[in-house]
C-alpha atoms as one frame of an Amber mdcrd trajectory, in Angstrom:
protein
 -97.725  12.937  23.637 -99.220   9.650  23.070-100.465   7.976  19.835-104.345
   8.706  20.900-103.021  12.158  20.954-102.109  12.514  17.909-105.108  10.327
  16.159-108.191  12.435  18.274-105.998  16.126  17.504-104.318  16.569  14.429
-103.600  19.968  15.240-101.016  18.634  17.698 -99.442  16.701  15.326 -95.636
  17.025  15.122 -95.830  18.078  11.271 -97.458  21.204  11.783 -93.974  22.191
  13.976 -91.778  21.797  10.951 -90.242  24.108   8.231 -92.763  25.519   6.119
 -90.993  23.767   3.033 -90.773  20.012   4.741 -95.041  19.940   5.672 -95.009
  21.026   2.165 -92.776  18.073   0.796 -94.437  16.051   3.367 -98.088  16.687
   1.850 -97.208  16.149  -1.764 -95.541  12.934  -1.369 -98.139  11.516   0.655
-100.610  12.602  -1.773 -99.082  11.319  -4.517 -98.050   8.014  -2.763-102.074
   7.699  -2.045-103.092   9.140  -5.142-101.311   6.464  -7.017-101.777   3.303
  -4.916-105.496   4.277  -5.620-105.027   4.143  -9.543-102.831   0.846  -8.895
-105.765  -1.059  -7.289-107.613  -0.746 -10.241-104.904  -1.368 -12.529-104.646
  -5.110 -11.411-106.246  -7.218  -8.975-104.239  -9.528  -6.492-104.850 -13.205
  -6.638-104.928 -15.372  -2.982-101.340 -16.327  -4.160-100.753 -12.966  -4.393
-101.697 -11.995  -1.291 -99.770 -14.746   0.777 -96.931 -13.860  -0.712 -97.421
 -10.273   0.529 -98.274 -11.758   4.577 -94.987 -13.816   3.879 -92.798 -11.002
   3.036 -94.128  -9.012   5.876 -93.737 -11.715   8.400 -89.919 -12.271   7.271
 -89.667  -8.689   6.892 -90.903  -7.960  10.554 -89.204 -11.137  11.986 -85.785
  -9.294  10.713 -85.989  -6.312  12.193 -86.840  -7.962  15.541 -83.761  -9.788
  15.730 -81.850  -7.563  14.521 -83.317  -4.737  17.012 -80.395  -4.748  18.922
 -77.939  -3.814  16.363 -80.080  -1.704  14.681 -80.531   0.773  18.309 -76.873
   1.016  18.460 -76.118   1.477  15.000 -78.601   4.624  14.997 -77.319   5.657
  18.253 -73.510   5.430  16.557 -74.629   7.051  13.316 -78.314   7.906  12.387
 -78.017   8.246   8.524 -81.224   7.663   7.214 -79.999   6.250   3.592 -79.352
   2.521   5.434 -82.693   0.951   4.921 -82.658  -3.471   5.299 -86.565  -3.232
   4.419 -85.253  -2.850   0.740 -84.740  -6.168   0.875 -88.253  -7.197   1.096
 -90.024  -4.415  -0.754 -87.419  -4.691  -3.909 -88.791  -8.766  -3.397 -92.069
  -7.557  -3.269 -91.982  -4.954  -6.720 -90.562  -8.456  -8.772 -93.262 -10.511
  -7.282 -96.700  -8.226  -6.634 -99.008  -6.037  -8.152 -98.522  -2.883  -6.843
-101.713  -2.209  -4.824 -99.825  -5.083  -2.659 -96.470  -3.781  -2.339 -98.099
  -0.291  -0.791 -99.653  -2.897   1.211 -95.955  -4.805   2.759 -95.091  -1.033
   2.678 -97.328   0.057   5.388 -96.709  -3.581   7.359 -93.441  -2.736   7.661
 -93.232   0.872   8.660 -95.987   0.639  10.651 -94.462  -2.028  12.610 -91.026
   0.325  12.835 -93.363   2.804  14.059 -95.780   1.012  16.532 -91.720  -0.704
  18.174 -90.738   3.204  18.280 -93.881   4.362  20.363 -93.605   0.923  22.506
 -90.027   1.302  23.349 -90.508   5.125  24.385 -88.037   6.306  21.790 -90.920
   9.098  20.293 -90.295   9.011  16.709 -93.033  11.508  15.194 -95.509   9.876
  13.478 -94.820  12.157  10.467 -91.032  10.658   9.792 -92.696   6.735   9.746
 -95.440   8.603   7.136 -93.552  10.450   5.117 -90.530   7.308   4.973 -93.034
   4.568   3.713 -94.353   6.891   1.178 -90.958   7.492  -0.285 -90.762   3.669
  -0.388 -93.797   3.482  -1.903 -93.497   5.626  -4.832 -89.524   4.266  -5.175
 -91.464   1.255  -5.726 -93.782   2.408  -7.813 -91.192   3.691 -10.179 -88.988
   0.246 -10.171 -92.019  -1.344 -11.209 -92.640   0.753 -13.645 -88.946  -0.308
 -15.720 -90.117  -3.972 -14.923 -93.227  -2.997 -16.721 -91.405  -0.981 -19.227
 -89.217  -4.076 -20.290 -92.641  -6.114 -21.199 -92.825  -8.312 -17.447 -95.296
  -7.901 -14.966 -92.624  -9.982 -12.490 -90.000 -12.084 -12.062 -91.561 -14.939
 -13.589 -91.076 -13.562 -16.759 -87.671 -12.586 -16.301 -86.782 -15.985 -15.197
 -88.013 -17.367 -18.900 -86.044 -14.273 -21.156 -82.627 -15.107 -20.743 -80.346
 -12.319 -21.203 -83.195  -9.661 -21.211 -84.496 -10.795 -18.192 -81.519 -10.392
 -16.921 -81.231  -6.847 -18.273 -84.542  -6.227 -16.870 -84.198  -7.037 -13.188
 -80.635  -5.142 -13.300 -83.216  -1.674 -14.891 -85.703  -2.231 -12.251 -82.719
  -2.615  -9.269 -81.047   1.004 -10.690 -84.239   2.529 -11.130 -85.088   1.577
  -7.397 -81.683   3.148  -6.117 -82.074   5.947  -8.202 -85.744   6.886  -7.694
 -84.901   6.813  -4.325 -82.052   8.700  -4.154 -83.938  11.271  -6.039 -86.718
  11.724  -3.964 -84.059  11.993  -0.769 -82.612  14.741  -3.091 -86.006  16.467
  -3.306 -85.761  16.607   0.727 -82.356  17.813   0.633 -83.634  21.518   1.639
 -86.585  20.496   3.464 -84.048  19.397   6.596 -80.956  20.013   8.342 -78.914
  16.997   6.855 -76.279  17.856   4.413 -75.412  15.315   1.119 -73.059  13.548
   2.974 -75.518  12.466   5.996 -78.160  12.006   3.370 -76.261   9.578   0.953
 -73.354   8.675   2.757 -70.080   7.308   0.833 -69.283   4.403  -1.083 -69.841
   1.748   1.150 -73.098   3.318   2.505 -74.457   3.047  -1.035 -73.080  -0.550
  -1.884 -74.550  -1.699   1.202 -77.893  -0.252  -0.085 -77.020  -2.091  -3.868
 -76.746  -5.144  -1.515 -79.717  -5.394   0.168 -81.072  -4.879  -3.624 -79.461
  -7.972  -4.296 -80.173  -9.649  -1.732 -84.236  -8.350  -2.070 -83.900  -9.969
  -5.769 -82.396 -13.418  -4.243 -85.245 -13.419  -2.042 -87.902 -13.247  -4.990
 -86.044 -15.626  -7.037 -86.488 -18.393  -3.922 -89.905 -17.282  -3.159 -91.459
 -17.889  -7.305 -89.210 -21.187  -7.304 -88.793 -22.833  -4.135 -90.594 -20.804
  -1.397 -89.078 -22.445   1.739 -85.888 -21.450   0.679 -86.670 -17.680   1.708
 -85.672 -18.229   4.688 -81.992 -18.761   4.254 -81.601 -15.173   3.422 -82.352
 -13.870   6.812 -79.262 -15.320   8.355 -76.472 -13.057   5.437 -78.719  -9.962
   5.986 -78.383 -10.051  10.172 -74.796 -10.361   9.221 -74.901  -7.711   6.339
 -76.695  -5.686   9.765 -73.872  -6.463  12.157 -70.877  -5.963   9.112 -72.819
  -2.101   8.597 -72.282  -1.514  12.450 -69.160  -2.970  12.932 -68.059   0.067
   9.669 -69.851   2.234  11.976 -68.202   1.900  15.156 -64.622   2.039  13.673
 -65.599   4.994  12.383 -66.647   6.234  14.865 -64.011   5.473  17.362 -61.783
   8.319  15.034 -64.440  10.970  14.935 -65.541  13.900  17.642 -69.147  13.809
  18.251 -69.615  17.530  18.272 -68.143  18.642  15.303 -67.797  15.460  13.095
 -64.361  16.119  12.900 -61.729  12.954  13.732 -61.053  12.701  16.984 -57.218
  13.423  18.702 -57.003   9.209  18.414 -57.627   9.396  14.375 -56.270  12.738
  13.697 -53.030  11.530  15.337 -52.942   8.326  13.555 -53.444   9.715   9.815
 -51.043  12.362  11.145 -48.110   9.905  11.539 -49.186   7.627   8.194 -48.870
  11.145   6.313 -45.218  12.554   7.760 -44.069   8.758   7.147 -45.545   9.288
   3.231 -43.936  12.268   3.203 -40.646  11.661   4.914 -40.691   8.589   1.583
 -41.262  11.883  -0.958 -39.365  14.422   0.685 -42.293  16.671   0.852 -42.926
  19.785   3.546 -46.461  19.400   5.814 -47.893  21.888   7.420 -49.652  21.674
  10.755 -52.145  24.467  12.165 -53.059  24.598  15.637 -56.143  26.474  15.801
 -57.805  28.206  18.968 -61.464  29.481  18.811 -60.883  32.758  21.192 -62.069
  34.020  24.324 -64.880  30.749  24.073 -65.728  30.770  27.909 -67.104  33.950
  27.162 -69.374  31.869  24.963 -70.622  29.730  27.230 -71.399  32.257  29.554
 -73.305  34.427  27.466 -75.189  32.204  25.574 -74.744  28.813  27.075 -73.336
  25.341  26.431 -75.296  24.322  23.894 -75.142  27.512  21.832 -71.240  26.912
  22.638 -71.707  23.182  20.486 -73.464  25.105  17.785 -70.319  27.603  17.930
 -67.530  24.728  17.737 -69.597  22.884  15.068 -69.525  26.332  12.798 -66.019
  26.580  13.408 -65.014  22.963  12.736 -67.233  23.789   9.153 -65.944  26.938
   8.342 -62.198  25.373   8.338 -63.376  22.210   6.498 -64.382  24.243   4.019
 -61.119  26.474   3.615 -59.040  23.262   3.044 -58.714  20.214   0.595 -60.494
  17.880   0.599 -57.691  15.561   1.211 -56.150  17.493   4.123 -57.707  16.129
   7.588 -58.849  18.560  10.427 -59.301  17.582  13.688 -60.724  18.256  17.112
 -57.493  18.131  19.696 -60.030  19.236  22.849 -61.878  21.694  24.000 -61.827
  24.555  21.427 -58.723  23.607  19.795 -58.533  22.223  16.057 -55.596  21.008
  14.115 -55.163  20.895  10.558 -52.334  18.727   8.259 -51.979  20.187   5.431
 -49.738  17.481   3.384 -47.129  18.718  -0.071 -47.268  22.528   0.204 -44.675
  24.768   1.868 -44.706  26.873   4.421 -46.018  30.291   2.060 -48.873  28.540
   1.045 -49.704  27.054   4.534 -49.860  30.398   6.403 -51.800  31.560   3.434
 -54.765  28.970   4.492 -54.372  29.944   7.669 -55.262  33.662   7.508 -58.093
  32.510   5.185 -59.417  30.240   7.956 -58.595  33.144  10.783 -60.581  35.588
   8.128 -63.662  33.184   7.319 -64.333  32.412  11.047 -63.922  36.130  11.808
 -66.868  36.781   9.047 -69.250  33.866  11.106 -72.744  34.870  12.311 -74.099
  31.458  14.177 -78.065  31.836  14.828 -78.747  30.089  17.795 -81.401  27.823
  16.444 -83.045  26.863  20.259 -83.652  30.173  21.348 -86.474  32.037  20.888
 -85.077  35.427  20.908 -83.432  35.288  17.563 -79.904  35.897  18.836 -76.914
  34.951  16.854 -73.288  34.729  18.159 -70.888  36.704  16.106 -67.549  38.297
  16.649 -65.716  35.221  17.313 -61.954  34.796  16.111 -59.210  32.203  16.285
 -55.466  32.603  16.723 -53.487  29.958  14.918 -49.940  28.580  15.289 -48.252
  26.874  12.165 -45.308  24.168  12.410 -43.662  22.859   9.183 -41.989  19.248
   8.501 -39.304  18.278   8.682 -37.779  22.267  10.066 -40.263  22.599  12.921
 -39.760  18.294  13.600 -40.198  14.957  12.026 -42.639  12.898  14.231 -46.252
  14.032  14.971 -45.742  15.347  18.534 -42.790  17.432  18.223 -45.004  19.058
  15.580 -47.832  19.674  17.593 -45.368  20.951  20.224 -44.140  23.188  17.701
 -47.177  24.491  16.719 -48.972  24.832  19.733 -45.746  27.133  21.106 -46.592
  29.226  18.029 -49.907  29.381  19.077 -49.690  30.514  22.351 -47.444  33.397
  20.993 -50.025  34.446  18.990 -52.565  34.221  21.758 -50.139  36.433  24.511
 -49.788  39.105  21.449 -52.892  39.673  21.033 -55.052  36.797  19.285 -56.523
  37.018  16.487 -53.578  36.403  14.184 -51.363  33.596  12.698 -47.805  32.967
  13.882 -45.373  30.566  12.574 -42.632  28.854  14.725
């Protein structure tokens, strides 16, 4: 579909595909982001200054994310997250230093550029996502300005001249940016497939985020006292770019694609820092070797890809019968193993016939068809090895427990059997 397409037919528009609940979301926030960009442009009018300042944050803004287009493809093609935004940089800049009406404005430069580099490099982003982002930006913005406002500044100039509360001011308006936005994320939590975790990500996700802040504040501080100056933050935020892929990668190298589970690599690593912790503490670990049953029959019934959907509900459904300290992974195929580090060997077969039982219960819909079917009856049969009796290094372990796990397989499946 091209962009003409969707401009001439709305009808066709990718929106109208959606959940029910998401065109809804999608509709209000736009509104709203239009509604109140319309009461901002009468609230106060831009000055010339005021409006070069806007061009010049656009130009950096769009000069960025042209050099750092590289990165950026293979960072989305490692890990997609969509709470990693470097435009915060220049629209946090823009809330200290412009009236509102022309932060909307940078706003829609800068997604619409995204946008127009999706469509050009054949990627087919719907229109709708580059919408619905800017307008969360927008009213994000919209609310940090409104804590500038709220401290008795209409920008950064003032804060520069307040001393302490100035100071206290630009730190309310930088949390009330990362927290409006996180809030209206929140609002799409049920709207879309993502979970929390994809959504926010972890600690470094977010400090990254609380950097670009930083560095958006830096960047407003240069442009109301020495303008030419701007400039020298593009170079740290290309790195900042390159630092958040680099995170991404390593992860990445430890983690199964399918299932988001670590890989054999990183499963077998933390494996081996764990028995030595626990060879140091004389504690008993448990292993589980788990084996999703009769899964070719999957594949041929309903297909491969209904076959991902059925590893990835698998690889959940034990995740969530285990601490969150205890690491699962993918060993190949439709095998999963579990450490389960400080508890003995009662307790481990215990989460092992609630795993067996909670996978037995599953009822995956298979989302791409169009006949509504849903794959059910599945089972695993698990085999459980115990430090130090079963062995002491990683591999005799698996050994261990994958012996116990083909006994449970030739006896029937379905079961857990201990070696």
């Amino acid at each position: 579909m091209h962009v003409r397409d969707l401009l001439v037919t709305p009808r066709r528009w990718t929106l109208w595909r959606q959940r029910p609940r998401l065109i809804l979301f999608c509709l209000v926030t736009e509104a709203v982001a239009v509604g109140s960009t319309a009461l901002a442009a009468g609230w106060v009018h831009p000055s010339g200054k005021d409006v070069l300042v806007m061009l010049a944050l656009a130009v950096l803004g769009i000069a960025q994310a042209e050099l750092g287009r590289q990165v950026e493809r293979v960072r989305r093609r490692v890990n997609g997250t969509p709470h990693i935004n470097m435009t915060s940089v220049w629209t946090f800049a823009g809330v200290l230093l412009l009236p509102p009406v022309l932060v909307a404005a940078l706003v829609a430069l800068l997604y619409a550029h995204l946008a127009l580099r999706s469509w050009y490099r054949l990627q087919r982003v719907p229109a709708f996502r580059s919408v619905i982002n800017g307008s969360v930006v927008v009213l994000t913005c919209y609310a940090a300005r409104l804590v500038l406002e709220l401290f008795g500044m209409h920008g950064i100039e003032g804060a520069l001249v307040d001393g302490w509360l100035g100071v206290g001011a630009i730190a309310g308006t930088v949390a009330a940016y990362f927290v409006a936005n996180a809030l209206l994320i929140l609002g799409a939590l049920n709207m879309t497939h993502h979970s929390v975790r994809e959504l926010f990500g972890g600690w470094a996700d977010n400090l990254v985020e609380l950097a670009t802040l930083c560095l958006g504040t830096l960047t407003a501080l240069a442009m109301a006292t020495q303008p030419l100056l701007v400039v020298m933050v593009v170079p740290p935020l290309l790195v900042l770019h390159r630092g958040v892929l680099v995170k991404q990668l390593e992860v990445a190298a430890t983690k199964d694609e399918k299932t988001g589970l670590f890989n054999t690599l990183g499963w077998h690593n933390l494996a081996t820092s764990e028995l030595a912790r626990a060879g140091r503490t004389n504690e008993t670990t448990g292993v589980l070797m788990v084996d999703l049953d009769h899964f070719k029959q999957v594949n041929d019934t309903y297909g491969h890809l209904a076959g991902d959907l059925a590893l990835k509900a698998v690889a959940d459904t034990i995740t969530a019968q285990v601490r969150s300290y205890d690491s699962v992974g993918r060993f190949g195929g439709e095998e999963f193993v579990v450490l389960l580090p400080g508890v003995g060997e009662e307790h481990v077969v215990a989460v092992a016939e609630r795993i067996r039982h909670a996978v037995s219960q599953l009822a995956v819909p298979v989302d791409f068809a169009d006949d509504g079917r849903t794959i059910a009856d599945l089972s695993v049969s698990i085999g459980v090895a115990m430090y130090p009796t079963a062995g002491t290094v990683v591999d005799r372990l698996l050994h261990a427990a994958d012996t116990a796990l083909y006994s449970a397989k030739n006896t029937g499946r379905n079961k857990v059997v201990s070696f």
